[in-house]
N, C-alpha and C positions, 0 to 999 in steps of 0.2 A: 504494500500500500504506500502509495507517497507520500512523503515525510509530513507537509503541509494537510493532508488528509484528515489524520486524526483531531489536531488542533481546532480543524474547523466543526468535527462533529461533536467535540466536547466544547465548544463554545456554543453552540447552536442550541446542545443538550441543557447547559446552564440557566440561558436565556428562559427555552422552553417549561424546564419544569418551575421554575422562578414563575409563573401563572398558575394562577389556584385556581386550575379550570373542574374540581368535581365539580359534577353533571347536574348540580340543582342551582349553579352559578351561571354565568355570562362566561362565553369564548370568545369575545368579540376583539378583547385586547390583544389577546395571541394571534387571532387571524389578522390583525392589523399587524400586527410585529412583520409575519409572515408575508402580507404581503408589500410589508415597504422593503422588505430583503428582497423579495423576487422584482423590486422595481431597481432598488439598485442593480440590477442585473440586465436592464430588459426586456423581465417578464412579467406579464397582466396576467390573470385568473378572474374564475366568473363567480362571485359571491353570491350562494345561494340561502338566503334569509330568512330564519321560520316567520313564524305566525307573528310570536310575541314579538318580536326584532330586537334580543335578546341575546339568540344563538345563530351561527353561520358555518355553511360547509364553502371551501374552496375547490375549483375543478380549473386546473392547472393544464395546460400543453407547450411541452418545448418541442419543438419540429413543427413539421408540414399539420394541415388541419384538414387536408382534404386525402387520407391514409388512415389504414385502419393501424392504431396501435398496441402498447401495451400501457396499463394501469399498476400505480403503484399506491397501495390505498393504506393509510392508517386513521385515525380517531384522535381527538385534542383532550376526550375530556377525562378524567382520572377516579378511580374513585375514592370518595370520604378517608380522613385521616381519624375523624373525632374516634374515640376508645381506643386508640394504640399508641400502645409506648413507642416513641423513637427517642434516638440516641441522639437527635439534632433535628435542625429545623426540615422540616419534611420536602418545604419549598425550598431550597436552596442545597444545588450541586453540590456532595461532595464525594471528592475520589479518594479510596483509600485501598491500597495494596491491589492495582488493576482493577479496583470496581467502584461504579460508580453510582453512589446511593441517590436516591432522590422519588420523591413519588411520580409516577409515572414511569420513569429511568424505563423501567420493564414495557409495561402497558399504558401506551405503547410509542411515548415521545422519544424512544430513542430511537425506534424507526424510521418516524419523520424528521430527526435532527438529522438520519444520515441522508436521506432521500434530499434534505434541501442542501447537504454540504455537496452535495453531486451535483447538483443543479451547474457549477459551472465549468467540471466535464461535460454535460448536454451538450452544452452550448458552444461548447467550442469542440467537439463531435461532428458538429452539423448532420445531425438525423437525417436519414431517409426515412426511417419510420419514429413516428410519434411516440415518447413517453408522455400519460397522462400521469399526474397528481391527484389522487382526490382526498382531502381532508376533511375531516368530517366532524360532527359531535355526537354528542347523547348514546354512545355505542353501550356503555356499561348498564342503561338501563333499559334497553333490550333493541337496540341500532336502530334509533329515531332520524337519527339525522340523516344517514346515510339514502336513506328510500325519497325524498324530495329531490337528491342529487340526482340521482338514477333514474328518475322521471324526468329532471332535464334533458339528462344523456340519452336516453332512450328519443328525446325527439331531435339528433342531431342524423344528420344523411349518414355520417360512418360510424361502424360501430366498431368499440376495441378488439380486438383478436383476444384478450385475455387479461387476467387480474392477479397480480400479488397481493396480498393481504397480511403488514407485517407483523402479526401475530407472536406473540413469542414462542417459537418453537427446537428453539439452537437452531436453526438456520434448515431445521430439520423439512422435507417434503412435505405436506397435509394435503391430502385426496377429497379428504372427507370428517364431518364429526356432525356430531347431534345435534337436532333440531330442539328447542325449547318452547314449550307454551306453559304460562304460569296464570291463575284465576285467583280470583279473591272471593269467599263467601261470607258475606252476612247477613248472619242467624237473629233474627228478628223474634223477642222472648216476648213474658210479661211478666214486668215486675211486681213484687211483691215481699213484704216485710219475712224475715225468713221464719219468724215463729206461725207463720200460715204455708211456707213452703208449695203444699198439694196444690193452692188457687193457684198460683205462677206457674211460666211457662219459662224452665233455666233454659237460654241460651249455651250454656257453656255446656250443659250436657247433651245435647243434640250437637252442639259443635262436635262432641267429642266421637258418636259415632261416625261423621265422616271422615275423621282421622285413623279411628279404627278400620274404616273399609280402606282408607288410601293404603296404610300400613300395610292389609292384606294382599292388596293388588300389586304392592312393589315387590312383594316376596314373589309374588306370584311370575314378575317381569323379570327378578334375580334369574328365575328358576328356567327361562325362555333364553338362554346365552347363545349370543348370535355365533353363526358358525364363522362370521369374519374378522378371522383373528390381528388384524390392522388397528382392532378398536383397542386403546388402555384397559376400558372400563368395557365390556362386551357383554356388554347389555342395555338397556333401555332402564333408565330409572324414575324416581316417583318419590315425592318425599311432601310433608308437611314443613314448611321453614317459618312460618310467623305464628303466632295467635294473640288474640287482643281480647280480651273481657272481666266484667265484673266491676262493681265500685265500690263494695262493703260486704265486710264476712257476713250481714245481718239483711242484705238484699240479695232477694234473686234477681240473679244477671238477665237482663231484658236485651242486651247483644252483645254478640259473640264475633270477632271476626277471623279467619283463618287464612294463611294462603299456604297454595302448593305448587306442584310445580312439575312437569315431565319433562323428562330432557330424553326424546328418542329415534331410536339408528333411523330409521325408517324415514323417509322424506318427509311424509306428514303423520308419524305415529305420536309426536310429543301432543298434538291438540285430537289427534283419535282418544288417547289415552282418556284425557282430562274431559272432553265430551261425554265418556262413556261415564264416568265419575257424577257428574254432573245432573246426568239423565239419572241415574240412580238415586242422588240427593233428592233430586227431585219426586219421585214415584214411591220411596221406601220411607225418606224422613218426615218431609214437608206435608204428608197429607197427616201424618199425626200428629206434627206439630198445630195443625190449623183445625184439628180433631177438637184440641184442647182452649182454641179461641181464634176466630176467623180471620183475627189480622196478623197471628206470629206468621214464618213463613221463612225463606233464602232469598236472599237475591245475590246473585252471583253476575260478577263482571272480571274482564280482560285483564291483565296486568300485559301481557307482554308476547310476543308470539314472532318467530322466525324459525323457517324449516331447515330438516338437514342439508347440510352439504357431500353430495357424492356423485364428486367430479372421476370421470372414466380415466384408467389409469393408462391407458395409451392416445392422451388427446395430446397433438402438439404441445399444448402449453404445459403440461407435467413431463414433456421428454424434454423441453425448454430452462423446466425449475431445474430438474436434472442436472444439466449441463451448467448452467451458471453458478449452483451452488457447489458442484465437482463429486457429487456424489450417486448412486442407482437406486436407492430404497425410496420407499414413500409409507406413510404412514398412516391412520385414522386418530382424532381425539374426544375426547367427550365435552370440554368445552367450546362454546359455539363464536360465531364470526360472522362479521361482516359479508362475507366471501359468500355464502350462501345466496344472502340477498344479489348480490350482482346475477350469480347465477341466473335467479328464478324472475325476478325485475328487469334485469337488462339483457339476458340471455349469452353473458361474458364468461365462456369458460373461468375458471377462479381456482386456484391454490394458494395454501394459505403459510407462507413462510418467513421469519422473524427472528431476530437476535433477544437472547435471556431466555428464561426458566419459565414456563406457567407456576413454578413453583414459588416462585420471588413474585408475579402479579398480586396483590391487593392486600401485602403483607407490611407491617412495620419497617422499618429500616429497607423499603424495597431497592433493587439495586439489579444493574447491569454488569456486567464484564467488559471490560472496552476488547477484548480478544472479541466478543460477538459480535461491537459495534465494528470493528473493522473487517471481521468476516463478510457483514452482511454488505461494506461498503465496494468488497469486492463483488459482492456477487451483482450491484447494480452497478459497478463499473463495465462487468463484461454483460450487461443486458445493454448498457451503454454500445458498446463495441458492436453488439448483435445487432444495433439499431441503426448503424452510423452504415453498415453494408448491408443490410435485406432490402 
């Protein structure tokens, strides 16, 4: 890697995590940062705005615009520090014994700090085929941001040939990984002083049966181990993760809330799962909850939903990741991505590959190896190369 190389990824990486972009904040300063760097360069990108005008994805082209290219896509926002110890300020780089701590470092600013310190290899490459940029937000709370991008994209004349997504994966291939759909149920009680108990209608213990049936159905999904041994986790899972109820040991709880969650292999088994869950709540609990007084009842809503990813493992673009990263294996994982979405939104073949640990993502003292950030700097310097004679 050229000497100048690192420098610039570890200053890019400083800048970047130095933004307290968790995902319940504004990215708007970061994508400003980012794009008065790509101005000092040259380059414009097309700011894509939500709703609240709050948050912003950038969609980036160095080369020709009328060629189909390739995509190198990462996420700004990070998630929550609140409840972890760290050994130093969570927002502010620091490098200690080849690694470099910082929230996000991992997931996944250190992939976009190296993607913009290549930015002027691109350019002085002079592309025959296009690298796009796309940055994005709200990935961590179930890839919001990304899907108004990809509806731009999708109404432009060329479409990319294919997507990296830089995930952290050690620089590792990903084919594929689970799909996630999460719901939230609340259990609608009636309260009542608890020395009368039998009048009230507990929330929390109706909540409790559809925990018991989720419980049963995950074992049940343990027990269905997919024969594609590419997966970590080779199976399909199901878990209860939140509950909310109660206000005094001496009231019955008049709501209950729950959430869960499927994360599965299947393209769209994660929301078959939670459907089938649902329709049960509904048919076995709710009619005796409402037995006992007309208005208790569920009402059950969305949290979050994106399908698997299971990109075929002889498509040019995984003979492509291949090659650039110097290696022949590929892999499946259980946690999900971006990459999906391109797939099934914008119809962009998609592998999903990244410097650092999923094991160091959403941990205290999170941290990168700069051995990964310059792996990965190699591997878009020869996608560079690849681009500059196709």
């Amino acid at each position: 890697m050229p000497s100048q190389r690192p420098d610039r990824i570890r200053k890019l990486l400083t800048d970047l995590v130095a933004f307290d972009t968790v995902s319940d904040r504004s990215n708007l300063a970061l994508i400003a940062y980012i794009e008065s760097y790509l101005a000092s360069l040259g380059i414009s990108g097309q700011r894509i705005v939500d709703e609240t005008g709050q948050k912003a994805s950038l969609w980036v082209t160095i080369g020709p615009n009328d060629r189909p290219g390739f995509v190198l896509s990462g996420h700004t926002d990070v998630v929550p520090v609140a409840g972890q110890t760290w050994t130093h300020d969570p927002f502010k780089l620091i490098e200690r014994d080849g690694r470099l701590y910082g929230r996000g470092a991992t997931d996944m600013k250190g992939f976009v700090a190296v993607c913009l310190a290549m930015v002027p290899d691109m350019i002085e490459a002079r592309l025959k085929t296009p690298i796009h940029l796309a940055i994005s937000y709200d990935e961590e709370v179930g890839c919001v941001g990304v899907r108004p991008m990809l509806r731009e994209v999708a109404k432009r004349p060329v479409k990319p040939l294919g997507c990296f997504v830089g995930e952290p994966t050690e620089m590792k291939v990903i084919i594929g990984h689970k799909g996630k759909h999460g719901v939230r149920a609340t259990f609608r009680g009636l309260a009542r002083h608890s020395s009368i108990a039998p009048d009230g209608v507990n929330a929390i213990e109706y909540a409790a049966e559809l925990i018991t049936e989720i419980r049963r159905r995950a074992v049940q999904l343990a027990a269905r181990r997919s024969q594609d041994g590419l997966y970590d986790v080779p199976h399909s899972t199901l878990l209860t993760s939140i509950v909310h109820g109660g206000a005094a040991l001496n009231i019955v709880p008049d709501i209950c809330t729950v959430e869960f969650e499927c994360r599965g292999i299947g393209i769209t088994e994660s929301r078959e799962v939670t459907d089938a869950i649902v329709a049960w709540a509904k048919a076995e609990i709710e009619p005796a909850m409402k037995k006992r007084h007309s208005d208790c009842g569920i009402d059950f809503e969305e949290i979050l939903d994106y399908p698997a990813l299971d990109t075929q493992a002889d498509l040019a673009i995984v003979t492509l990741a291949k090659k650039l990263a110097g290696r022949n294996d590929h892999a499946k994982v259980a946690f999900g991505t971006e990459a999906s979405l391109f797939a099934s939104m914008a119809d962009i073949p998609s592998v999903v590959i990244g410097p650092g640990a999923i094991a160091q993502a959403h941990t205290p003292d999170e941290f990168v190896e700069m051995s990964e950030l310059e792996k990965c700097g190699d591997f878009v310097a020869r996608l560079i190369a690849h681009c500059a004679t196709a």
